[in-house]
C-alpha positions in Angstrom: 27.0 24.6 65.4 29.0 27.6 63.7 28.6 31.1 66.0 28.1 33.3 62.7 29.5 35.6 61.0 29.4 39.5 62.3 28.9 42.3 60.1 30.0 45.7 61.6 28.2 49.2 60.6 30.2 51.9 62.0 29.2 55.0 63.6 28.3 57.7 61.6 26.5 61.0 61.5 27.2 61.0 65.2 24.9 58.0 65.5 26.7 54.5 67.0 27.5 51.8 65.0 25.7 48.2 65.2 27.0 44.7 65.2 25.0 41.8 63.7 26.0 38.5 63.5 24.6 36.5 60.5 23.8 32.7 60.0 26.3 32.7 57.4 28.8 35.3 55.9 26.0 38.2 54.4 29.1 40.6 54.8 29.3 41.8 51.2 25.6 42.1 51.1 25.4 44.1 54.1 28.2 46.6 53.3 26.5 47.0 49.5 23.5 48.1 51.2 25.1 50.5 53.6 27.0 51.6 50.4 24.1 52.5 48.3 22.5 54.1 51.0 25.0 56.1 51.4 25.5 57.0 47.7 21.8 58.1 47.7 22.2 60.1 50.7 25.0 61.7 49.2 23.8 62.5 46.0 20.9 64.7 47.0 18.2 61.7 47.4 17.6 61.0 43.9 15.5 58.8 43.1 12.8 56.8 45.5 14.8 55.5 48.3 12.5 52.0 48.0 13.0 52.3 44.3 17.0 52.5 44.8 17.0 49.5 47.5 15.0 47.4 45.6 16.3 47.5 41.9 19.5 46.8 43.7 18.6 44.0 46.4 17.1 41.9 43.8 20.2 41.6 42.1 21.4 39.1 45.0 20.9 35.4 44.6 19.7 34.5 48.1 17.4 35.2 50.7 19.9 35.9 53.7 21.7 37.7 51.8 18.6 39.6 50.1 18.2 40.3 54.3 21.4 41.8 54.9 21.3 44.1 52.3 18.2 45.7 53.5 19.7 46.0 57.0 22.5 47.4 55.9 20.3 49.9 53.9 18.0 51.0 56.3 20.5 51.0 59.2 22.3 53.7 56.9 19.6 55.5 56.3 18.4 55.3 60.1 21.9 56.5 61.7 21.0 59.7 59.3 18.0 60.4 60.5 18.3 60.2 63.9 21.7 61.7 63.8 21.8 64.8 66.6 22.8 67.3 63.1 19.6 66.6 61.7 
C-alpha cells in the first residue's frame, strides 16, 4: 500500500502552514490553487472568487486532482482571512 504523497502549504499572512498527504501526487494541482488564490488576493479581488476557482479547476482532468486544487485554494484564501493583520 503506497503512504501518499504530501503537499506542503506554507505559512503565510502570519497564519501556519498545513501538510496534506494525497492518495496520489495532486502536488501541481494543489500549488495551482494556492497560486491563483494568491494572484486574486493580490490583484485587488477581481472577479468572483468561486467564479476564478472554478473556471480554473475544471481545466484539470481528474477528480483528486479537481480536489486538491480547491484545497489549495481555499486554504490560501483561509490563511488570509484569519491572519492576525486582518
Amino acid at each position: 500500500m503506497s503512504k501518499g504523497v504530501m503537499t506542503c502549504l506554507p505559512p503565510h499572512d502570519g497564519h501556519p502552514g498545513v501538510e496534506i498527504i494525497w492518495a496520489a501526487d495532486c502536488r501541481e494541482a494543489f500549488n495551482q490553487g494556492v497560486k491563483l488564490a494568491q494572484t486574486w488576493l493580490d490583484n485587488a479581488r477581481s472577479g468572483w472568487l468561486w467564479a476564478v476557482m472554478i473556471a480554473e479547476r475544471d481545466l484539470l482532468p481528474c477528480a483528486l486532482e479537481r480536489r486538491a486544487f480547491e484545497v489549495g485554494f481555499l486554504s490560501r484564501v483561509h490563511q488570509r482571512i484569519c491572519s492576525p493583520r486582518c
